[in-house]
DSSP file (Angstrom, degrees, kcal/mol; ACC not computed):
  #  RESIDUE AA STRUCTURE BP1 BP2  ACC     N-H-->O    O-->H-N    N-H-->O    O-->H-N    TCO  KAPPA ALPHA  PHI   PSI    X-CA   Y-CA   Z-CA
    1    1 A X    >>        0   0    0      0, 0.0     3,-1.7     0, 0.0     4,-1.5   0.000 360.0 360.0 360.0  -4.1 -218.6    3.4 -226.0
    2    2 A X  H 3>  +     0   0    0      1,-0.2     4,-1.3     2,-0.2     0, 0.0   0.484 360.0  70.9 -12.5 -34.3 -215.2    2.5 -226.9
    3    3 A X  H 3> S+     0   0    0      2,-0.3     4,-2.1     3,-0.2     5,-0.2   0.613 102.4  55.9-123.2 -29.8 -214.8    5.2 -229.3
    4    4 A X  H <> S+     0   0    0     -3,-1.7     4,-3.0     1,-0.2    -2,-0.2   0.963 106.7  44.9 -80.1 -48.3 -214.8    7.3 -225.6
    5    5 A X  H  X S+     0   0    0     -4,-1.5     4,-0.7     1,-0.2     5,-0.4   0.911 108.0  58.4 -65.6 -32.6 -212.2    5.5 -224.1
    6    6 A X  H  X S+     0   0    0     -4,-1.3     4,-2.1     2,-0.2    -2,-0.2   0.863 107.1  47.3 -38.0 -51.4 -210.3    5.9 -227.1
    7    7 A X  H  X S+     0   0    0     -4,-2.1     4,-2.0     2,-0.2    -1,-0.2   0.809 111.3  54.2 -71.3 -39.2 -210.6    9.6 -226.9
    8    8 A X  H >X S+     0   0    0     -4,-3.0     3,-2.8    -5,-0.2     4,-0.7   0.840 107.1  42.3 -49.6-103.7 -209.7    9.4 -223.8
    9    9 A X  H 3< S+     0   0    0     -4,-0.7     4,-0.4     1,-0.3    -2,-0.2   0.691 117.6  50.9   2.8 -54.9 -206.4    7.4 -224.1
   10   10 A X  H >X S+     0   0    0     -4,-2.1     4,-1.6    -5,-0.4     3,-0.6   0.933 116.4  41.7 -82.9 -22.4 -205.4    9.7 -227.4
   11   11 A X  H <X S+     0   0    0     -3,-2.8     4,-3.6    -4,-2.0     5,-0.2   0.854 111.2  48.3 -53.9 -42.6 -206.1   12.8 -225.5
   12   12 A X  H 3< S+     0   0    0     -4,-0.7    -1,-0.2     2,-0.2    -2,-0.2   0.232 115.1  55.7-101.6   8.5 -204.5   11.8 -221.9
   13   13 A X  H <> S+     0   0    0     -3,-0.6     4,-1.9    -4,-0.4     3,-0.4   0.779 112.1  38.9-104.8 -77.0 -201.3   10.7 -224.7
   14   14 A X  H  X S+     0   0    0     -4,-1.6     4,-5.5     2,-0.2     5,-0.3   0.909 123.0  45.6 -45.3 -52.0 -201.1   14.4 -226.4
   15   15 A X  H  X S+     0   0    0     -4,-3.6     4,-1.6    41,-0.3    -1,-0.2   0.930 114.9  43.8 -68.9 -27.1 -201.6   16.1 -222.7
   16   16 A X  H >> S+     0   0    0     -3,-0.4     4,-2.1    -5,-0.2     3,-1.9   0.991 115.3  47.0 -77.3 -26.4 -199.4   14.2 -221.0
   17   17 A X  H 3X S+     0   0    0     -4,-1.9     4,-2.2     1,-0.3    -2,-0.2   0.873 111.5  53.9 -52.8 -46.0 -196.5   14.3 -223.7
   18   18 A X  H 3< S+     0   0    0     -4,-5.5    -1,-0.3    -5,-0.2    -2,-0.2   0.586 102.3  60.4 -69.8 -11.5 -197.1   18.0 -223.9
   19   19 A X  H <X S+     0   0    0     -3,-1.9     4,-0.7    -4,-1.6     3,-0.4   0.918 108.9  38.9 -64.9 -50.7 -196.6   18.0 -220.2
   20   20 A X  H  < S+     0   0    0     -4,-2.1     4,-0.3     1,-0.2    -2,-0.2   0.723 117.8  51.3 -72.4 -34.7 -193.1   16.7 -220.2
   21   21 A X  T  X S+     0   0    0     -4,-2.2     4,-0.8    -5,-0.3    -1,-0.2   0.376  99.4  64.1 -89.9   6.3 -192.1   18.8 -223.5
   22   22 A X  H  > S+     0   0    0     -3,-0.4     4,-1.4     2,-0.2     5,-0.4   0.876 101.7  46.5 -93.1 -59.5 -193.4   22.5 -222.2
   23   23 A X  H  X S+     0   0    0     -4,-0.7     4,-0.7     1,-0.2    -1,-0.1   0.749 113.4  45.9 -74.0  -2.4 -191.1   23.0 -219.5
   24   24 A X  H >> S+     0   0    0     -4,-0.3     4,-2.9     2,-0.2     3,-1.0   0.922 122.7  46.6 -86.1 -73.9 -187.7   21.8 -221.8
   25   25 A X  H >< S+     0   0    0     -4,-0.8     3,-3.0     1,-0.3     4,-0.2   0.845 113.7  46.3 -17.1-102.7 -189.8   24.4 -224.5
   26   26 A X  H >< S+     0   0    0     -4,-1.4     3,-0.9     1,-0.3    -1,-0.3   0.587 115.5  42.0 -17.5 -44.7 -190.2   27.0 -221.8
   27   27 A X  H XX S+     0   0    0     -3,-1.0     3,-1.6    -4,-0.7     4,-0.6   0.820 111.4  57.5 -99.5 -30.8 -186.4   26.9 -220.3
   28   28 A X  T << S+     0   0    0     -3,-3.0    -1,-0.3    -4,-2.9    -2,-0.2   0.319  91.6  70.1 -96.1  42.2 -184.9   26.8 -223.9
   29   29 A X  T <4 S+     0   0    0     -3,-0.9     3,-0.4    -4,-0.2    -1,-0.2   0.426  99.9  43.4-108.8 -16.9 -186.6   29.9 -224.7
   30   30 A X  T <4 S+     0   0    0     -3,-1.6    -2,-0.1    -4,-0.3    -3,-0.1   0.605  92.4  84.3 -96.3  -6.7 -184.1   32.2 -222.1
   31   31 A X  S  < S+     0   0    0     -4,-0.6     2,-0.3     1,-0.1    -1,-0.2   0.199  87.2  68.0 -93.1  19.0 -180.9   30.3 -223.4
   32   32 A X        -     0   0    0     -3,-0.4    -1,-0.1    74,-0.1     5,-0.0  -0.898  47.4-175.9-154.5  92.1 -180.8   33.0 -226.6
   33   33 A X        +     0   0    0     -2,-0.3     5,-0.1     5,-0.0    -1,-0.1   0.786  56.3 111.8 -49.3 -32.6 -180.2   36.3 -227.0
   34   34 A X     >  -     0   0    0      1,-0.1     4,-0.7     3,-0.1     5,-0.2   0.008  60.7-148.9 -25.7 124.5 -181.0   36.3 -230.7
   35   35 A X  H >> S+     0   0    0      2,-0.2     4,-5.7     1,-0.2     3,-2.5   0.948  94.3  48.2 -89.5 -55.7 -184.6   38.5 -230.9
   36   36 A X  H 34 S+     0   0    0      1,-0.3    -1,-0.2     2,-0.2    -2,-0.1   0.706 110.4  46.3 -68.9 -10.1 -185.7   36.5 -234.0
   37   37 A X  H 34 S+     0   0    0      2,-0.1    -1,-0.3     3,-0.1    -2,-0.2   0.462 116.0  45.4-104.6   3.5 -185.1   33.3 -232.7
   38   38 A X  H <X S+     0   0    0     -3,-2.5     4,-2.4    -4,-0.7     5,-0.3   0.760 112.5  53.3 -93.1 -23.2 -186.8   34.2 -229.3
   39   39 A X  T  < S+     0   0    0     -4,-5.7     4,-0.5     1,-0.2    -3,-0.1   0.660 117.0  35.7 -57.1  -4.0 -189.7   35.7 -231.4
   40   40 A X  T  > S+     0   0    0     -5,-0.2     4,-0.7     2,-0.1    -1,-0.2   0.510 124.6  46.0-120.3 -12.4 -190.1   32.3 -233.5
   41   41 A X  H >> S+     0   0    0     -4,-0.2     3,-6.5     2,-0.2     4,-1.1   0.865 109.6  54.9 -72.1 -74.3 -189.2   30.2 -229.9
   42   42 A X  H 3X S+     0   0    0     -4,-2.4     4,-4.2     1,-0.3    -2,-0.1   0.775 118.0  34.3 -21.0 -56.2 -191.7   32.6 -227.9
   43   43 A X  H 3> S+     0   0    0     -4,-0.5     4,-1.2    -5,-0.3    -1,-0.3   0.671 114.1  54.5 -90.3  10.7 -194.7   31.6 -230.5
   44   44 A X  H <X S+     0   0    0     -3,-6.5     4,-4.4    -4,-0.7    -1,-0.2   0.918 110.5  47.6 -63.3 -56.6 -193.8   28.3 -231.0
   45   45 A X  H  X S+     0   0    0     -4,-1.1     4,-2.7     2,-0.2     5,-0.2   0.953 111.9  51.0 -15.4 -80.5 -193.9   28.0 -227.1
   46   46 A X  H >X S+     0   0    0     -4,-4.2     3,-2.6    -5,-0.4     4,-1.5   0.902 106.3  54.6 -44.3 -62.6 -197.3   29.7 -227.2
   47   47 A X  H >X>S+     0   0    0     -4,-1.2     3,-1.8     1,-0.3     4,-0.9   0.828 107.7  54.8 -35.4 -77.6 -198.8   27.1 -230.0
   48   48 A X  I 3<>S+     0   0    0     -4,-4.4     5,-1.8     1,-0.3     4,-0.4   0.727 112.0  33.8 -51.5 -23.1 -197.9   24.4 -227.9
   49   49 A X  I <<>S+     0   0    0     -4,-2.7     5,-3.0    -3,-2.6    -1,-0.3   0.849 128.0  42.2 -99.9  -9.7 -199.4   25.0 -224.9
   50   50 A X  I <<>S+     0   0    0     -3,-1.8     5,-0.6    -4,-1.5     4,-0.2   0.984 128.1  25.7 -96.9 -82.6 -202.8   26.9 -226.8
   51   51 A X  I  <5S+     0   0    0     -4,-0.9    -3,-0.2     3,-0.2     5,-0.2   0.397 136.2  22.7 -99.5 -21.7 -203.3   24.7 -229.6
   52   52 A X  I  ><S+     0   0    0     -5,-0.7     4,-1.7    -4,-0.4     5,-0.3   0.636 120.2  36.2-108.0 -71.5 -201.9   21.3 -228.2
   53   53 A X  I  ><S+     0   0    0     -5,-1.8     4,-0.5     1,-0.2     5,-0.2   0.895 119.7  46.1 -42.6 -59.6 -201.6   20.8 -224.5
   54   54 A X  I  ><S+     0   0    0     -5,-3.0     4,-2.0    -6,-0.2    -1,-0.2   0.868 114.1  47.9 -71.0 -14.9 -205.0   22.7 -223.5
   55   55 A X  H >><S+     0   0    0     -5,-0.6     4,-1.5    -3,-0.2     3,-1.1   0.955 119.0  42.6 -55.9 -73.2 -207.2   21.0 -226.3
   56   56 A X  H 3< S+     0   0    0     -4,-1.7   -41,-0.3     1,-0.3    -1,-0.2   0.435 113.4  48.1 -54.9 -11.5 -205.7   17.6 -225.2
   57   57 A X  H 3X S+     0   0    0     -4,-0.5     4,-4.1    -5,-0.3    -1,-0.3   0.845 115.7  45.5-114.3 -52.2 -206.0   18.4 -221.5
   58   58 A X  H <X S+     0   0    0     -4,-2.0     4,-1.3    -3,-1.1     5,-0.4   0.999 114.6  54.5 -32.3 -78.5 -210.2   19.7 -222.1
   59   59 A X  H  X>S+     0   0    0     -4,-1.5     4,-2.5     1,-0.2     5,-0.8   0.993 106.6  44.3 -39.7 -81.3 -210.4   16.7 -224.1
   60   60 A X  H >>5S+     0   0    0     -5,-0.2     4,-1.1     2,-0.2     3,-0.5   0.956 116.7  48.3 -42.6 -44.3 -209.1   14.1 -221.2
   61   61 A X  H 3X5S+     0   0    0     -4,-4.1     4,-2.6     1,-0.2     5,-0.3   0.961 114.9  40.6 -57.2 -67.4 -211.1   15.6 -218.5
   62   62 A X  H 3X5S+     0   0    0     -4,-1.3     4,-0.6     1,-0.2    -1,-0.2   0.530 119.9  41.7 -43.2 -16.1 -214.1   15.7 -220.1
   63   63 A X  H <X5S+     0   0    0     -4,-2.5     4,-1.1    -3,-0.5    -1,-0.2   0.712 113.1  55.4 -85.3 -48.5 -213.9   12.5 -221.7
   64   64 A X  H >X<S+     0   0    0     -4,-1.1     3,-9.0    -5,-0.8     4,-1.1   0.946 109.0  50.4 -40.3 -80.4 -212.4   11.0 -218.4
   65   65 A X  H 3X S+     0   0    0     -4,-2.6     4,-3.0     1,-0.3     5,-0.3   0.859 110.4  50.2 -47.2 -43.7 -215.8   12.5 -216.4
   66   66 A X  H 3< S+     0   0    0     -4,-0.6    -1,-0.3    -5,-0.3    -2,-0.2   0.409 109.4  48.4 -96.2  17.8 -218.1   10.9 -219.0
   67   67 A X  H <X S+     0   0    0     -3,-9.0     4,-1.6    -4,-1.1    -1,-0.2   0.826 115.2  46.3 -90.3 -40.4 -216.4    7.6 -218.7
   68   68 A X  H  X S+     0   0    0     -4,-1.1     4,-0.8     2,-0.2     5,-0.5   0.832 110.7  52.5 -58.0 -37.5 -216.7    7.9 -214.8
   69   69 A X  H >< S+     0   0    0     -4,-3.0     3,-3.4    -5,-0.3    -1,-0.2   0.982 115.2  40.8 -62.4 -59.2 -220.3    8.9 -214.9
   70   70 A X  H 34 S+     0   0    0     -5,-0.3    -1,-0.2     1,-0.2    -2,-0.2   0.884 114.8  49.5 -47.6 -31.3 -221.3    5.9 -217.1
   71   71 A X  H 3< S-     0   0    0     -4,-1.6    -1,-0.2     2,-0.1    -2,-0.2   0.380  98.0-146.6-101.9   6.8 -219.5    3.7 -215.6
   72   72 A X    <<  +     0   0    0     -3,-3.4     2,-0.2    -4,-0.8    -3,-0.1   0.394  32.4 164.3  71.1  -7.2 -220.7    4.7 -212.3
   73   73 A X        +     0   0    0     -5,-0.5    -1,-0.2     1,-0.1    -2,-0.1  -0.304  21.7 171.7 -82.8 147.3 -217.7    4.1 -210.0
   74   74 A X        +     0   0    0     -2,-0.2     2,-0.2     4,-0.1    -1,-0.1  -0.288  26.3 144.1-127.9  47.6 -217.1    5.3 -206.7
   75   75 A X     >  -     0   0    0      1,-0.1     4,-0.9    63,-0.0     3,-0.5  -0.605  61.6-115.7-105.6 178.8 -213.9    3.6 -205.2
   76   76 A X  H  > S+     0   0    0     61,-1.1     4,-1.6     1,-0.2     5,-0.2   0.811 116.1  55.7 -65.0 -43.5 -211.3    4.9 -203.1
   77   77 A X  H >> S+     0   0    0     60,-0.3     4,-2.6     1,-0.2     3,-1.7   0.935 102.9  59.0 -47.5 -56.2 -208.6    4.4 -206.0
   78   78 A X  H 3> S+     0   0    0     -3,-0.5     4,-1.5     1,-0.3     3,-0.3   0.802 105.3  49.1 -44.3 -73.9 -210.8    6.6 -208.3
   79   79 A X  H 3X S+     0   0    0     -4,-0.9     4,-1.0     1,-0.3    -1,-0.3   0.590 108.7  45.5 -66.7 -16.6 -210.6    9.6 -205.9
   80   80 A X  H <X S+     0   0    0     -3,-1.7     4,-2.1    -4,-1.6    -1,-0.3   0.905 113.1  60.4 -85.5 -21.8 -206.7    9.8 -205.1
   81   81 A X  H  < S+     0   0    0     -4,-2.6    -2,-0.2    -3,-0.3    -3,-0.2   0.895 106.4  42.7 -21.7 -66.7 -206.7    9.4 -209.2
   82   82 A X  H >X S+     0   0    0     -4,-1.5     4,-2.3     2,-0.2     3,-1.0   0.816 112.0  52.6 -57.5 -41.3 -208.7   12.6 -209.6
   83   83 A X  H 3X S+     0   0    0     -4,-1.0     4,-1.4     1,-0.3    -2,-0.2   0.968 109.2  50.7 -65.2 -53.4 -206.5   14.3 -206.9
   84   84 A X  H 3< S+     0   0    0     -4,-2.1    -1,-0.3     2,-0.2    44,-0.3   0.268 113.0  45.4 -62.9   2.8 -203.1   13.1 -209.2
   85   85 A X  H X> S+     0   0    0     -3,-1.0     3,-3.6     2,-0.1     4,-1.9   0.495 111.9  53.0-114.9 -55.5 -204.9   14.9 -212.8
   86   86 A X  H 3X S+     0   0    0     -4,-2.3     4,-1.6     1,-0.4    -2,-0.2   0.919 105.6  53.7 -63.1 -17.9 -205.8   18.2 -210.4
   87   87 A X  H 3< S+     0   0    0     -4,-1.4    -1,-0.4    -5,-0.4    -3,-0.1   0.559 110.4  43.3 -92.0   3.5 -201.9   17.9 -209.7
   88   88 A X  H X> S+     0   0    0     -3,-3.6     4,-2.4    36,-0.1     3,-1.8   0.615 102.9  66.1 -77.9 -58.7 -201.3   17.9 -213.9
   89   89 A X  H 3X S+     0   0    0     -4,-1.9     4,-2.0     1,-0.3     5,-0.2   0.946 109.6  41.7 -42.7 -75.0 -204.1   21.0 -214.1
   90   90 A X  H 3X S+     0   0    0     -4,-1.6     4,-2.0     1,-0.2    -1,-0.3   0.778 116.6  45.1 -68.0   3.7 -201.1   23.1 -212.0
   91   91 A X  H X> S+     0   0    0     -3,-1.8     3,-1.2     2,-0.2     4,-0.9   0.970 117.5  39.9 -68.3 -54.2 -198.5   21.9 -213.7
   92   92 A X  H 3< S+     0   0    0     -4,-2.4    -2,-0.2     1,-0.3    -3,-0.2   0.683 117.8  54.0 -66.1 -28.4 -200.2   22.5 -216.7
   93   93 A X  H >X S+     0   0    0     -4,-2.0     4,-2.6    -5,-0.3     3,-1.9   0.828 110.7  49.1 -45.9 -54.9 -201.4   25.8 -215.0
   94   94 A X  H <X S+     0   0    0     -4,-2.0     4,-2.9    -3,-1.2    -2,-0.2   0.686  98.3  56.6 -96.9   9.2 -197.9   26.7 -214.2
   95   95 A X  H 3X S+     0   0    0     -4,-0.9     4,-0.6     2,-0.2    -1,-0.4   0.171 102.2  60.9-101.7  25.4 -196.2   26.3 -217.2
   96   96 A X  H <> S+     0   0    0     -3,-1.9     4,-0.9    -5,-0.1    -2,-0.2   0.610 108.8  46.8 -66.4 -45.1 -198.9   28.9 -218.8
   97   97 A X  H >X S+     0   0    0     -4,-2.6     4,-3.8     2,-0.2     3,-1.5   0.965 114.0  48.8 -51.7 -52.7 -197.5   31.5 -216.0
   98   98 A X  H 3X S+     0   0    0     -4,-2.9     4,-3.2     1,-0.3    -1,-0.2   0.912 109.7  46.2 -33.9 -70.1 -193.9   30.5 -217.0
   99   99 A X  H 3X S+     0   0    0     -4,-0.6     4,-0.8     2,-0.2    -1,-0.3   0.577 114.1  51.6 -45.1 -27.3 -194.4   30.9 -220.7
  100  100 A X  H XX S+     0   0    0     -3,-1.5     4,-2.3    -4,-0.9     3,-1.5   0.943 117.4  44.5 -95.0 -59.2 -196.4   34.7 -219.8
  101  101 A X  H 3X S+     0   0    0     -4,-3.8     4,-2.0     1,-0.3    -2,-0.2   0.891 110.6  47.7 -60.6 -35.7 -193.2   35.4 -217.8
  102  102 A X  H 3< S+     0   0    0     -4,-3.2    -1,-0.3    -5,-0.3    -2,-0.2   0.825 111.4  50.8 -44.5 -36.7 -190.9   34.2 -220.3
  103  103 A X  H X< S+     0   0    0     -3,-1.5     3,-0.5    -4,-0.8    -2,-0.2   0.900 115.5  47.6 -79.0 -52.7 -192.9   36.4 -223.1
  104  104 A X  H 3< S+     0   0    0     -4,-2.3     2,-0.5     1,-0.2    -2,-0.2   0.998 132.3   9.7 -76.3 -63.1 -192.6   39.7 -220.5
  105  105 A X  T ><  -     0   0    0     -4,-2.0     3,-3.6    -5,-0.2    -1,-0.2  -0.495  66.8-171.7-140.3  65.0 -188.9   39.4 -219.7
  106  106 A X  T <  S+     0   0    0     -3,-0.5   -74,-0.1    -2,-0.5    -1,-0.1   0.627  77.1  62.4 -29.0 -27.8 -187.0   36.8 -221.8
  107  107 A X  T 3  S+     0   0    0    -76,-0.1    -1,-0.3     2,-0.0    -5,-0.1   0.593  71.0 112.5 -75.9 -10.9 -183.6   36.9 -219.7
  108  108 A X    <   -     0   0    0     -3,-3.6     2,-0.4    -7,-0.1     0, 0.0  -0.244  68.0-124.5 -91.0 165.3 -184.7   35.7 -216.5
  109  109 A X        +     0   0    0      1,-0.1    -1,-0.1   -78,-0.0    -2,-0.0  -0.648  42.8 152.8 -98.0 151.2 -183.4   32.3 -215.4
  110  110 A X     >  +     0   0    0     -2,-0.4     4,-2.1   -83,-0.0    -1,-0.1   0.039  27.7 123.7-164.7  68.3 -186.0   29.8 -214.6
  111  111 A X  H  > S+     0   0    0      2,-0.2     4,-1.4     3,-0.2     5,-0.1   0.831  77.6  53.0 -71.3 -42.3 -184.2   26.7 -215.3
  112  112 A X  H  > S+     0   0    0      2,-0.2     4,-2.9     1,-0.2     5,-0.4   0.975 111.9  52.4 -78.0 -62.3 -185.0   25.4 -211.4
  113  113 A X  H  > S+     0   0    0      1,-0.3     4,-1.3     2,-0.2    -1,-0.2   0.858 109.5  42.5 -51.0 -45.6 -188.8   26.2 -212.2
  114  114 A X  H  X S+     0   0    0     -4,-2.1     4,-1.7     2,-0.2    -1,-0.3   0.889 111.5  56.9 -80.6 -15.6 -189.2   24.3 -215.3
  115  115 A X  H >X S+     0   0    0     -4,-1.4     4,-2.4    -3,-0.4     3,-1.2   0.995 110.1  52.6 -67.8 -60.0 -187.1   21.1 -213.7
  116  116 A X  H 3X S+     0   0    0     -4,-2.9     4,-2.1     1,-0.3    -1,-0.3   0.843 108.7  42.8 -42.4 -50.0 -189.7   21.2 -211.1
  117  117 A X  H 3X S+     0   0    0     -4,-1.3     4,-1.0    -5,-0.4    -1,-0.3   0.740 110.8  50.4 -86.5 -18.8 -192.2   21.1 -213.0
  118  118 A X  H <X S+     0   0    0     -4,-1.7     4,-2.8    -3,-1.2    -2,-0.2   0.748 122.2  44.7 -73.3 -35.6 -191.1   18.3 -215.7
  119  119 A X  H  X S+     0   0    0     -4,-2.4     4,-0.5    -5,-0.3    -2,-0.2   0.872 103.8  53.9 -81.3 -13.8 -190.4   16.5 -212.6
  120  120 A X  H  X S+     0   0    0     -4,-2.1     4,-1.4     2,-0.2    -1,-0.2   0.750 116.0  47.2 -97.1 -23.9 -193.3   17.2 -210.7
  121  121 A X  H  X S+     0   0    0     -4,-1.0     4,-1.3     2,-0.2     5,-0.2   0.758  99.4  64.3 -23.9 -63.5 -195.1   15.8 -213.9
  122  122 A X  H  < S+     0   0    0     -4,-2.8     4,-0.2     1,-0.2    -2,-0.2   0.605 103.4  45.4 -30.7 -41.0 -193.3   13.2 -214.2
  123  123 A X  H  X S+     0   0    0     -4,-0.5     4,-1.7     2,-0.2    -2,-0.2   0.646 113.1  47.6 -96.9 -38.7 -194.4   11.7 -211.0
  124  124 A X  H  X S+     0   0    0     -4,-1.4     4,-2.0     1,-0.2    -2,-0.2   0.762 105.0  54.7-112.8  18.6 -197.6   12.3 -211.2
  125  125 A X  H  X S+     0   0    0     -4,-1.3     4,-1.6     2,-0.2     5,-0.3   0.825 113.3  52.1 -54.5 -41.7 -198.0   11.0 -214.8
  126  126 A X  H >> S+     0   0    0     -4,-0.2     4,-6.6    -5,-0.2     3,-1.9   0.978 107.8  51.4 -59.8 -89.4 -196.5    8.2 -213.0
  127  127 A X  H 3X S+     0   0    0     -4,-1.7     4,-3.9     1,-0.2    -2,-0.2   0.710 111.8  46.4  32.3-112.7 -199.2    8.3 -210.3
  128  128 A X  H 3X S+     0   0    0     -4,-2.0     4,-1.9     1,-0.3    -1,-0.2   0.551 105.4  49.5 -30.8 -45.2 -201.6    8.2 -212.2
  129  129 A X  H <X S+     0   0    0     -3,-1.9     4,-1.7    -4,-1.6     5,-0.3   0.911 110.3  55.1 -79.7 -57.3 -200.9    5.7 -214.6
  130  130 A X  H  X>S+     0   0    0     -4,-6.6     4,-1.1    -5,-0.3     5,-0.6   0.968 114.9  41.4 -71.2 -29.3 -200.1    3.1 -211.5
  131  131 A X  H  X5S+     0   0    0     -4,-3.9     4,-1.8     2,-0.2    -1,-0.2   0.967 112.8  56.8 -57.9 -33.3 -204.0    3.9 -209.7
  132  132 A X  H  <5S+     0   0    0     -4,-1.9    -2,-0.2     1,-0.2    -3,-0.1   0.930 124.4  19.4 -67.4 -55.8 -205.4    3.7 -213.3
  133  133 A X  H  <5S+     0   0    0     -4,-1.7    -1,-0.2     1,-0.1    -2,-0.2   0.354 132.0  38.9 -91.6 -11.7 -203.9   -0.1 -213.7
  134  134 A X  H  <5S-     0   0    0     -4,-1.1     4,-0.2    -5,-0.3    -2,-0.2   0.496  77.7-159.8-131.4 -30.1 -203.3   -1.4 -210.2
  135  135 A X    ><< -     0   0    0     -4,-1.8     3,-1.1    -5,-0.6    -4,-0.1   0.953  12.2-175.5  31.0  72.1 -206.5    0.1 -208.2
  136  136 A X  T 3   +     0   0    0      1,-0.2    -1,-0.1    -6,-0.2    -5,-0.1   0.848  67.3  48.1 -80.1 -26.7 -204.8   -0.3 -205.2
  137  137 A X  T 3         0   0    0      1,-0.2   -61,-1.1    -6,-0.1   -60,-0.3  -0.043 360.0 360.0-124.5  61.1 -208.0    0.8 -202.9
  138  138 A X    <         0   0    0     -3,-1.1    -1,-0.2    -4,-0.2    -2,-0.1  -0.070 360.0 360.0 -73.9 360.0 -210.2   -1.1 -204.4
């Protein structure tokens, strides 16, 4: 079963990358009046988060759950883990709302919204990564 952690790993690589690059996407999609360069931003936008992030993001859970079921663990680390990925599922959640608001009304500012949300990523990429490797309640 290697080939499953593998999937994992290159999945939980795409989703998280595409976490940090959507909201920098998203916010430099209002900085342009230009109609054709928000019409080629706007689907560019969309493609990433349709075609990269949410495969990549499907892919890690699901892979993720069928490493945990096989491998049977139940420790304390495991569960704040799971709490830190369902905190990437709203990030990842809200930069689909962004992108739908961006698409409805291109002018609007929400520079504060996507910094929040690359930072609130950030951290728990971070998170994540230090339960995954340290299993501190273990």
């Amino acid at each position: 079963m290697p080939l499953l952690k593998l999937l994992h790993f290159a999945a939980l690589l795409c989703w998280c990358g595409a976490l940090l690059y959507l909201p920098a996407l998203i916010a430099a999609g209002t900085r342009r009046s230009d109609s054709l360069f928000y019409r080629d931003h706007a689907h560019l936008t969309r493609m990433v988060f349709t075609l990269v992030a949410t495969p990549a993001a499907l892919l890690a859970i699901g892979s993720g759950t069928a490493l945990f079921l096989r491998d049977a663990i139940f420790e304390g680390w495991l569960i704040v883990k799971l709490t830190t990925v369902a905190g990437m599922v709203l990030c990842h959640a809200w930069c689909g709302v962004l992108i739908l608001r961006v698409e409805r009304a291109p002018e609007q500012n929400i520079d504060l919204r996507c910094g929040l949300i690359g930072v609130a990523a950030m951290l728990l990429i971070a998170a994540t990564l230090w339960l995954v490797l340290a299993k501190p309640f273990s």
